[in-house]
N, C-alpha and C positions, 0 to 999 in steps of 0.2 A: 635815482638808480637808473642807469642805464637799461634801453629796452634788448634781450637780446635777442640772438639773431638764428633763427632754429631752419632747419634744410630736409626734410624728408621727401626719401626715392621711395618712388615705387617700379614697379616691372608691367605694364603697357604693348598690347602689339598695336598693328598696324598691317594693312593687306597690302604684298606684294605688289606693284607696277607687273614686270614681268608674269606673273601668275597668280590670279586672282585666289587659286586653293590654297595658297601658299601664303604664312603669315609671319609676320620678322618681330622681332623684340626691339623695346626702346624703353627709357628708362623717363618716366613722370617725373619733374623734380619740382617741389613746391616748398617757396621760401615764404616763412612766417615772422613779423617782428614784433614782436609781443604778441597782441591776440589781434594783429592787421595781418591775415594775408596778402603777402604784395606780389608775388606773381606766381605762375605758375608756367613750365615750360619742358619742351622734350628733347632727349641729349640721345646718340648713337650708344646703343650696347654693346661697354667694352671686353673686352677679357678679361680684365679681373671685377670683372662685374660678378661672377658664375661665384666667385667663392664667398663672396655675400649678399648672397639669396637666402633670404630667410625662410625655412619650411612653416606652415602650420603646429600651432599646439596642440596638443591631446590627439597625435594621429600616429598612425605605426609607420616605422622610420621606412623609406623610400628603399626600394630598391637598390643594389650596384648598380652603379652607372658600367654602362657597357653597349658593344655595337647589337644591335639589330638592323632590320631592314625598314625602310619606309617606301610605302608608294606613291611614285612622283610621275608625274606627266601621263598620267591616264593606268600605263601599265609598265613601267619602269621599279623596279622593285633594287634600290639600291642601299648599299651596306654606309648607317652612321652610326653615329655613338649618340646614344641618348643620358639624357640627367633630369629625375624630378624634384623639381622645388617649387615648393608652394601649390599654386594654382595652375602652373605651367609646367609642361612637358618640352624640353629644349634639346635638341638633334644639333650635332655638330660634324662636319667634316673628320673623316677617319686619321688625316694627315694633320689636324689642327689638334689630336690626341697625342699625349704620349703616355705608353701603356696598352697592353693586350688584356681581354678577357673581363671578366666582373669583376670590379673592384670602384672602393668608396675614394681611396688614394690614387687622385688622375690630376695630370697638370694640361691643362688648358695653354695652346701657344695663338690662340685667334677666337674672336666672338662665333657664337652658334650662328648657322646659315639658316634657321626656323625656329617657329615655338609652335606649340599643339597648346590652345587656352583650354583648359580642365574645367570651365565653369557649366555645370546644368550639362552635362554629358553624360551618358551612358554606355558600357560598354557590351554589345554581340561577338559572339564566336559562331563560326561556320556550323549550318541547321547538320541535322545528322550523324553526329560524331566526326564531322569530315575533317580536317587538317585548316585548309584555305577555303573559301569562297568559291562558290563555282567560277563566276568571271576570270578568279583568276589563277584555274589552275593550269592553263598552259606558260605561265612564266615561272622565277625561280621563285616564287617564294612557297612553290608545294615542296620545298626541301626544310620549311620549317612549323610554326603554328603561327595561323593570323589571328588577330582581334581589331574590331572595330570600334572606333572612337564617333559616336553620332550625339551632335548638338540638337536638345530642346530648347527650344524657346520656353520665357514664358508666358507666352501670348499668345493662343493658337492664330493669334489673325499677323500674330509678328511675320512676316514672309524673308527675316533678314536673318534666315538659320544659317550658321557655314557649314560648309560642305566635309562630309566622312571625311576621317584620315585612317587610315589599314597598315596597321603595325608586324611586322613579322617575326616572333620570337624563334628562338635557336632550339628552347625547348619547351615540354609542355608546362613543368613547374615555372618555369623563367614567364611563360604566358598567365600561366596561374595571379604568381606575386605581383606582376606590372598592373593584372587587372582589379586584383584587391588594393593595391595602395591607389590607384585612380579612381575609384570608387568612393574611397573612404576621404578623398579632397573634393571629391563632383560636389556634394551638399555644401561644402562651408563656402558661404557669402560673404568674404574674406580680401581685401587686397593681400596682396605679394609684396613686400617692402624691402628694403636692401637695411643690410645693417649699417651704422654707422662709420664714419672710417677713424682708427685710433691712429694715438701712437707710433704703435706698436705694430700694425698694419701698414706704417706707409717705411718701415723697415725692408727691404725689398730681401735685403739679407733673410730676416726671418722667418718671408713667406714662401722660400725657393725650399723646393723637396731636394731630398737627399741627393737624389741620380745629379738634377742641377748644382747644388753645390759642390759634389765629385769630379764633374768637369769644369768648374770652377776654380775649384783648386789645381785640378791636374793642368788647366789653361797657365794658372799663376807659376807655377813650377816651372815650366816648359819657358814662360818671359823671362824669368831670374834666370833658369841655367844658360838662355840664349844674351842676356845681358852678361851676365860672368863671363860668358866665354868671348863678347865682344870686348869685355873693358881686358879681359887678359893681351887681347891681338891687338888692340892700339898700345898699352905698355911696351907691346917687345919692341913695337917697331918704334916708337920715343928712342931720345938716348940714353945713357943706362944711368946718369947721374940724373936727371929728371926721373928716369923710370923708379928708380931706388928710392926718389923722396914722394910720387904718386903711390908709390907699392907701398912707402910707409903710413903714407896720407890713410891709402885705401883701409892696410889694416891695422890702422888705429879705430878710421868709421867703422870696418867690421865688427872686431872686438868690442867696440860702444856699442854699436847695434845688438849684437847677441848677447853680450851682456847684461845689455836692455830689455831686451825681450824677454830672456832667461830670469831676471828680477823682477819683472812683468806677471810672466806665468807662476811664479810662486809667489806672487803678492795678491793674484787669484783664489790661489789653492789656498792661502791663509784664510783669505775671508769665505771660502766658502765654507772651509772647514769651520769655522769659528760661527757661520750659520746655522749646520749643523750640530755643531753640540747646543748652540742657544735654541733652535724651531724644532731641531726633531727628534725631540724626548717624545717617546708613548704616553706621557700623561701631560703634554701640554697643553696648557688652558688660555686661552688668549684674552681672556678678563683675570688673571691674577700673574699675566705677563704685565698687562698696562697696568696695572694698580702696583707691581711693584716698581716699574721704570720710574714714573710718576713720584712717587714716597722719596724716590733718591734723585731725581731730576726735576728741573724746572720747566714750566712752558716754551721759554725759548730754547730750548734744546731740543724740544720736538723737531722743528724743522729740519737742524743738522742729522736729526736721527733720522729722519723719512729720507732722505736725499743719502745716507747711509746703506740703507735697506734695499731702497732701490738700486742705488751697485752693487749690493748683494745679489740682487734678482737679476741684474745685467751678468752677472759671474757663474751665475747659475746657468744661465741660459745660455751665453755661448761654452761652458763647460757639458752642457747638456748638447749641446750641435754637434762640439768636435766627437762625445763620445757615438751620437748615431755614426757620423762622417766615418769612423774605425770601424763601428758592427758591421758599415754598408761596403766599405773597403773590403772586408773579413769576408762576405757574403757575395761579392763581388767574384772576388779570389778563387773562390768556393765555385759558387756557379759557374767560371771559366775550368775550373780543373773537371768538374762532371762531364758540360760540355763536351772536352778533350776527352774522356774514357769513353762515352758515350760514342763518340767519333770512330775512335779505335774499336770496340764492340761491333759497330756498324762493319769498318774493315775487314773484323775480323771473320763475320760472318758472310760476308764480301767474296773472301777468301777460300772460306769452307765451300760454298755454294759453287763455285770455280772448280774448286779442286772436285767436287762432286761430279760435275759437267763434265770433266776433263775424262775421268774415271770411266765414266758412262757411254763417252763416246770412241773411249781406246777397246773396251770391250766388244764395241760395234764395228769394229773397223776386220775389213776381211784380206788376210795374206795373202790366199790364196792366188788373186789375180799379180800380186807384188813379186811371189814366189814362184810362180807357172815354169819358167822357164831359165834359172840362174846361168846355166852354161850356154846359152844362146848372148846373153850379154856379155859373158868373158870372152866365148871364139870370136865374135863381131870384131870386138875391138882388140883380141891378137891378131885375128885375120887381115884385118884392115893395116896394121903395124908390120907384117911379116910381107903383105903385098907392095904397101909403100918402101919398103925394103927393097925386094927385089926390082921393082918398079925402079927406086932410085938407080940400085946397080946397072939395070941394062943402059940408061941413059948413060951412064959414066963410062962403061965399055964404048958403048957407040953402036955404028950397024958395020956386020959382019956376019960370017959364016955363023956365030956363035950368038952374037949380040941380035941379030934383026935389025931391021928397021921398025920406025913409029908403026905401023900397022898389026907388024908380030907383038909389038909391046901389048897395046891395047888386046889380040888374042890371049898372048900368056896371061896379063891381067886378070882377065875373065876367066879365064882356067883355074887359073888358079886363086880365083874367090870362091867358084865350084869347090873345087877339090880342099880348102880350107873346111869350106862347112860340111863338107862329107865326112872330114879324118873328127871335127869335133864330132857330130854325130856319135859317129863309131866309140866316141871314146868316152862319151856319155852314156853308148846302150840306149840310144833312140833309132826305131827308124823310120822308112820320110812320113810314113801313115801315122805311128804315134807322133810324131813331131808337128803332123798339121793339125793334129785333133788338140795336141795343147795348143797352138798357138791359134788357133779356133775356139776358144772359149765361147761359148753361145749364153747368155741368162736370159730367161721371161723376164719381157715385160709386161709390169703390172702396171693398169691403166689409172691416169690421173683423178677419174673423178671419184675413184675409188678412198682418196685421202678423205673425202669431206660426206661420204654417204652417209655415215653414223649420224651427222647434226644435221643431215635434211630428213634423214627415218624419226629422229626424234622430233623433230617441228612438227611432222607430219602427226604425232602421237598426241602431242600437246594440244594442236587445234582439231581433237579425234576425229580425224580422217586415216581411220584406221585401214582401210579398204588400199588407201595410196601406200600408206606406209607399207601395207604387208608385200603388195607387190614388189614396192622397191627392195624391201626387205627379200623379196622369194628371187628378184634378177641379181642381187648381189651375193645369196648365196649358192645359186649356180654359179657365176663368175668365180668365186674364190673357189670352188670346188674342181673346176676346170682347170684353175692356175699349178691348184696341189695337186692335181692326178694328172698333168704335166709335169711337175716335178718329180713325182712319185715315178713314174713311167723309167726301164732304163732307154733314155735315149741322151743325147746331150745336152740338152734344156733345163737347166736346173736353175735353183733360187740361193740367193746370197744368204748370209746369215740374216746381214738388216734385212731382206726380202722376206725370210721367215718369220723374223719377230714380228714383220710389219702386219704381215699373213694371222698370225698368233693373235696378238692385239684385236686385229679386225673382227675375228673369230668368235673372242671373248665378246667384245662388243655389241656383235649380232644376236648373241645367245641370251646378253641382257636384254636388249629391244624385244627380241620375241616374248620374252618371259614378261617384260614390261605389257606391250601387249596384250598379252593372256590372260593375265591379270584384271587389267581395266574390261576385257569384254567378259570373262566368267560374272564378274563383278554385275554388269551391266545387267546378264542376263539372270540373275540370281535377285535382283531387285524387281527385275518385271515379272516373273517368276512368283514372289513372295507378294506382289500387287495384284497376281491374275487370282490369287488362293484367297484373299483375304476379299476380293469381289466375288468369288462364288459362294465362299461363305455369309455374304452378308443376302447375297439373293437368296440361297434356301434358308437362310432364317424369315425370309419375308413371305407371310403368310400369302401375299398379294401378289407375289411372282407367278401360284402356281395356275393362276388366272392368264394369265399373258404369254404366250410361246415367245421365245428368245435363245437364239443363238450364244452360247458360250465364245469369250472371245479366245480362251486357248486352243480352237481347233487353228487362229491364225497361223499360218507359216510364218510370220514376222520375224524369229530367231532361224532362217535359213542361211543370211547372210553373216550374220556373225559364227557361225556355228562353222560355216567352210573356210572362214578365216583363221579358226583352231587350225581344223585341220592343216591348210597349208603352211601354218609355223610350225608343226609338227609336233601337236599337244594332243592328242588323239584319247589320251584318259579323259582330259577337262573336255574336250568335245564330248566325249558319251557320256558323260555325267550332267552336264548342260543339257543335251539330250533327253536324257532319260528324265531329266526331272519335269521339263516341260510336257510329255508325254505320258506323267505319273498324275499330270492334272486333269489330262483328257480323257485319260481312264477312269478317273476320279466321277468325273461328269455321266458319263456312261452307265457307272453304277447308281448315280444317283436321277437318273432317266425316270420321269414318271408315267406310270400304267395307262394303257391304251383302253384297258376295262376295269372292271371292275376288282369286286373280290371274291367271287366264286372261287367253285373248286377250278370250272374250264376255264375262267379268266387266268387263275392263277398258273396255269401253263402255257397259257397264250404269253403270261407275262415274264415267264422264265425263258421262251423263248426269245421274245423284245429283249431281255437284259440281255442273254446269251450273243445272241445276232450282232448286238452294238458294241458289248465288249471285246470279242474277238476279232470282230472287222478294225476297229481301234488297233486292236494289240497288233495284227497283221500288216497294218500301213503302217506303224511304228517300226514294227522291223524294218520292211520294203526302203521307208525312209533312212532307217540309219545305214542299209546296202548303197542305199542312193549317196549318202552323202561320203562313204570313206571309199567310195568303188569308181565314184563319176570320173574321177580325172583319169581312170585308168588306162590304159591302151587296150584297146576291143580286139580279142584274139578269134573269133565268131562274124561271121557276115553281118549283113542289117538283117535278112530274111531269118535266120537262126538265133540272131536276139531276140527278134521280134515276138517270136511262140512262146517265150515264158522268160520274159526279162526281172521277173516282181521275183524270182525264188531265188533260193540260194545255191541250190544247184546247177544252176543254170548258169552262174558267174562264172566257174570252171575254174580254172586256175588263177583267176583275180583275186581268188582268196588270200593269196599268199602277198598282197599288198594290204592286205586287212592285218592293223596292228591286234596281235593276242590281246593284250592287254584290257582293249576296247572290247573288243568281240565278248571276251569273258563277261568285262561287266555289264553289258548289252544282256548276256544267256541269264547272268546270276538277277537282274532287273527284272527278266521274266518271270523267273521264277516267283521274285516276291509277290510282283501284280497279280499272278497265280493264286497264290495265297489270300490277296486282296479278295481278290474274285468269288474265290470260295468262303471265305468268311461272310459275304454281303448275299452270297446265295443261300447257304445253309441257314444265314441268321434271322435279320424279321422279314427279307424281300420275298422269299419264293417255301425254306424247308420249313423255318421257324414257326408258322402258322399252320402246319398238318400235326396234328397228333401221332407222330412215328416210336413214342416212347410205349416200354410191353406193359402190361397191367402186373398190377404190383402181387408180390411174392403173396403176402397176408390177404388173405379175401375180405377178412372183417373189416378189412381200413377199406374204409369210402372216400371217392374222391366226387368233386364236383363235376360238374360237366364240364367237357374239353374244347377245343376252339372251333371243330367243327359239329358240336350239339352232342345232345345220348349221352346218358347218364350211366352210370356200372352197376345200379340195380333194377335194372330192365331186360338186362342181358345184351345192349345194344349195343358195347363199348367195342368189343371184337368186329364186330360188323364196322364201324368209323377205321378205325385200326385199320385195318385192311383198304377200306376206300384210299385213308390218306397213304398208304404203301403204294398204291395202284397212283397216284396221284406223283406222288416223289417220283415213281419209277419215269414216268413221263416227262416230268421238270427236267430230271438228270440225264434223261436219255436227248431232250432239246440239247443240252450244256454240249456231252461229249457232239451230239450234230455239228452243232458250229463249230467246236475247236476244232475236229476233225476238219470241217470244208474251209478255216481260213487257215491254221496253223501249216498243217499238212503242205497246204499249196505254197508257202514259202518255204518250205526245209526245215520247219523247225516243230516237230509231232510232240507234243506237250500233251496228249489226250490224257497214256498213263500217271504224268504226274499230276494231272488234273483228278482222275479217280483216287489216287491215294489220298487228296486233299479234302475230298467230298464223302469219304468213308467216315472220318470223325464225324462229319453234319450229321448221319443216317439215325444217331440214335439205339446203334443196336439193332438195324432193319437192315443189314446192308444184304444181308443172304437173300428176303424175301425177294429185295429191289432189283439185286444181280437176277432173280428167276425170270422176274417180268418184263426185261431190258431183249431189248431184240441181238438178233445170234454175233453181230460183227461189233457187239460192245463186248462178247466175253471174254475174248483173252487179256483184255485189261480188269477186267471184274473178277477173276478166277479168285482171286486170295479173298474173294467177299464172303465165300462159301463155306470157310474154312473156320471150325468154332475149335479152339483152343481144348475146352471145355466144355461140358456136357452141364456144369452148373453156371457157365455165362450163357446158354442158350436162351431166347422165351419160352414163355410156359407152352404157348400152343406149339412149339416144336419138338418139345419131350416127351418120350417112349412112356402111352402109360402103363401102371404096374399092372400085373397081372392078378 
């Protein structure tokens, strides 16, 4: 027996000449004859090498082949089409595709320009959650997701590693699936082998996709109809008795021909039908097909029957071609008629978009200058026609007593161009002052750099350089103020309609930027704010602060600058509410000031003093301040020497008031108020009232109480005597409080003492009569209603009439 003669490929690179990172495909081919290897050798990687490439077993099926980017030549990041098979990853020129997008059905017209070898590799993505590599995110491939492909040896002392290859997918899934199915080939220790080549394969027919047979066909169509129409143009010009026996030659061949064919395709359609009914019953069984052929046939008849079957498979298979060839015809058709709607669609909205435009700018368009003057247009050019008139006549007369000479011409001429436009005039009800005020149309101009301020005010926002932006913001709306109260004015200067809208627009524009603004700095200061609260809280929780004297950082002025930037966009709530709240912390601070002594009775007015002193000097440069910041830019209607004497009050601003928005001002009064309230709460409570026994001794004598906070018990008789010390005591705390608010409130214009006494009357306890006694004479007109008991059953006992 003959030894035979066996041929396996495998898939082989080999390192670029021109560039060493770069690796080319070649195809192993090792011929075996029996069990003698006799050579082994390498062949150039064809194109139709790619369609049989044989993947790996047991691995999940590769990716669509489709373009990504590669990176070549350090930083070059260009678009191929990749394909994996097997062990190798193969990149091919975009132009040697035909075919867009992901897909497994690609016809290859040229060998790949590289291969990526998948053996002992792993693949990274960019640290961080980042997109690409840092290296390389100044080129295009930060428009997609990279991954890297890095070769281990397995040798740590191997030093023949090849170098990264940086993959750049289109999306993150499409990066996802490239890098699991590369993974899942890096482990197998595997060559890459090419399939065998059949038959059936070296059919060139059978291996061309549809698109190619389509233009195949339509190529073969297009030779017959251009042969038909040659073999017609050489018959005519024969002579007609040659031509008549070629024309009969011809269709006789025709008729044969089609005849042929036509007996052809239905001797097809028999056998395959006749396939059919024999192979493709539902319960055919191909072991009691052969056992019955066999029973009624002989051995040698197998042969004829294989050589049978197989022109059934041949009949099958191009009845199977031509019917794709019609679906893709069909689908062809199809695709071209969307196309064309799709086209139209586009047009149509082409069209609409147009006519929109069109629409938009006839609404824009202004008559007025078209229409100024219509009877100026019509006497010009009668005028001009009735002068060329006469003009003609005098030349036709000639010169005479009547006619002139050239010299009188040129006078009358000019007379009567005069006298033309006077009689129109007249006849129009113009005269020459209204007629030059029309023909004087004057409009503002509005200044060019005016088109583009909105998108330098907004840059200015985005890189919060809010300081620049407000300014620019505060010159441009002066300017647009200036342009409308020019137009607004009666004088001749007015604005077109497109001038207004332009005007309107800009308008709108500004009032978002400031509002934008406003936004971002309330914002700002509402977070510093909420970080200065939650740092003073965390100090007086700390037992160890009260060891260390330390400045509070909310006395900073640090929100001064943001705070006049309110105001000059003209937010003047959000300013005083901004305001106020950082100055609700510094009062905050104030109350929570710790004692200079002790806890005596006389420390404990020393210490209502200290609270009182630092509270209302606080509250007092809060106002001053908030005068300062909505009054500073004002126009000084008072010398320097007459500011000078009492510029902190509010009387003192005089009529600068009246640029003081209500709004503010209000919520600046009703602020105090609250803090007011504050004040007195932390006074009356455990800091200064809370700790004197100002409460009466109880209705029932039999109930005993313990001793009270400042000692003495109530069956000793000594309860009334404390009683009274802590009255004598209050009266002095409360009389420090109204002290200071008198000498700071007072001095700024704004006298809070009374409603500081109504707030400090709930603290008293029911002593507030005793306290009004012993308060010196310039507190009592605020004290008078202390006096005043309701009832004779709300009084204390030691104040009731006893019975007789």
């Amino acid at each position: 027996m003959d030894d035979k003669e066996f041929v396996e490929e495998r898939v082989a690179y080999t390192a670029d000449a021109k560039s060493p990172d770069k690796f080319l495909p070649r195809i192993s081919v090792s011929r075996t004859v029996g069990r003698a290897k006799v050579e082994k050798s390498f062949r150039p990687f064809q194109t139709n090498d790619i369609s049989r490439v044989l993947d790996f077993e047991n691995v999940p099926d590769p990716p669509p082949d489709g373009p990504m980017m590669h990176c070549e030549n350090g930083m070059e990041f260009p678009s191929r089409h990749f394909t994996l098979r097997g062990g190798f990853l193969f990149y091919f020129d975009l132009g040697d595709v035909s075919g867009t997008g992901q897909s497994h059905y690609v016809t290859y017209h040229g060998p790949p320009i590289g291969v990526i070898p998948l053996d002992r590799v792993r693949i990274e993505f960019p640290p961080g959650g980042r997109r690409v590599f840092r290296e390389h995110a100044q080129t295009n491939a930060r428009t997609g997701y990279e991954l890297a492909i890095l070769h281990t040896p397995s040798d740590q002392s191997d030093t023949t590693a090849r170098p990264p290859a940086f993959i750049v997918a289109e999306s993150l899934s499409q990066r996802e699936k490239w890098a699991s199915a590369i993974r899942a080939r890096a482990d197998i220790d595997d060559h890459t082998k090419l399939r065998a080549v059949s038959s059936f394969e070296q059919d060139i027919s059978l291996l061309t996709k549809p698109a190619e047979l389509l233009k195949v066909k339509e190529i073969r169509k297009k030779e017959a109809a251009a042969a038909a129409a040659a073999s017609s143009s050489s018959a005519a010009d024969a002579s007609t008795k040659e031509g008549k026996r070629s024309n009969t030659r011809k269709g006789k061949r025709g008729a044969a021909g089609g005849s042929g064919k036509d007996s052809m395709a239905d001797g097809e359609e028999n056998i395959i039908q006749e396939a059919l009914q024999e192979f493709g019953k539902s319960n055919f069984s191909e072991k009691a097909w052969i056992d019955n052929y066999f029973e009624k046939h002989s051995e040698m008849d197998a042969a004829s029957r294989c050589r049978y079957m197989e022109k059934q498979q041949e009949a099958i298979k191009r009845g199977l071609k031509g019917a794709v060839l019609e679906q893709y015809e069909y689908f062809v058709e199809a695709s071209g008629e969307m196309t064309k709607m799709g086209r139209e669609v586009v047009d149509l909205k082409t069209l609409v978009e147009t006519q929109l435009e069109t629409i938009k700018e006839m609404k824009e368009i202004d008559f007025t200058s078209a229409v100024l003057d219509p009877v100026d247009d019509n006497a010009s050019e009668n005028g001009d026609l009735f002068n060329d008139r006469r003009k003609t006549n005098r030349r036709k007369r000639g010169p005479g007593p009547y006619g002139g000479g050239d010299d009188d011409s040129d006078v009358s001429s000019v007379s009567s161009d005069g006298v033309g436009e006077s009689r129109n005039d007249r006849a129009a009800g113009l005269t020459p002052g209204l007629r030059a005020a029309m023909t004087e149309k004057v409009t503002i101009e509005i200044p060019s750099h005016l088109d583009d301020v909105a998108e330098e005010i907004l840059a200015f926002v985005k890189e919060s350089r809010y300081t620049d932006g407000t300014n620019l913001w505060e010159k441009t709306k002066q300017e647009v103020n200036e342009i409308m109260h020019q137009h607004d004015a009666p004088t001749d200067n007015h604005l077109t309609k497109k001038q207004q809208n332009q005007m309107q627009v800009l308008t709108e524009k500004l009032e978002e930027l400031a509002q934008m603004i406003s936004n971002r700095l309330v914002e700002n200061l509402r977070r510093k704010n909420e970080a200065l609260k939650q740092s003073s809280k965390r100090e007086r929780a700390d037992p160890a602060a009260h060891l260390i004297p330390s400045v509070s950082p909310c006395c900073l002025n640090d929100d001064a600058a943001s705070l006049r930037l309110l105001v000059r966009l003209g937010k003047s709530q959000e300013a005083a509410t901004a305001y106020s709240a950082r100055r609700s912390l510094l009062l905050l601070e104030s109350l929570h000031e710790r004692p200079l002594t002790g806890t005596g009775n006389v420390d404990l007015v020393i210490y209502a003093a200290q609270l009182s002193q630092s509270f209302f000097s606080c509250l007092a440069g809060a106002i001053e301040g908030f005068l300062d910041l909505f009054l500073s830019t004002a126009p000084p209607e008072k010398s320097a020497d007459e500011m000078s004497l009492d510029q902190s009050s509010i009387n003192s601003h005089g009529s600068n008031l009246r640029n003081l928005p209500a709004g503010a001002l209000a919520s600046i009064v009703l602020w105090c108020d609250g803090e007011l309230t504050k004040f007195a709460a932390a006074f009356g409570g455990t800091r200064v009232l809370g700790n004197l026994a100002l409460s009466p001794p109880p209705r029932d004598a039999a109930f005993k109480r313990g001793p009270r906070v400042l000692g003495g018990s109530a069956n000793d008789g000594s309860g009334s005597k404390d009683r009274q010390h802590a009255i004598e005591v209050a009266a002095q705390c409360v009389g420090q409080a109204f002290q200071y608010a008198s000498e700071n409130l007072d001095a700024v214009g704004l006298p809070l003492s009374p409603r500081l006494a109504e707030s400090l009357r709930k603290k008293l306890k029911g002593c507030e009569a005793e306290v009004a006694r012993l308060l010196d004479e310039q507190w009592l007109p605020i004290v008078q209603e202390w006096e005043v008991i309701m009832n004779e059953e709300d009084a204390p006992l030691d104040e009731r009439v006893p019975l007789q």
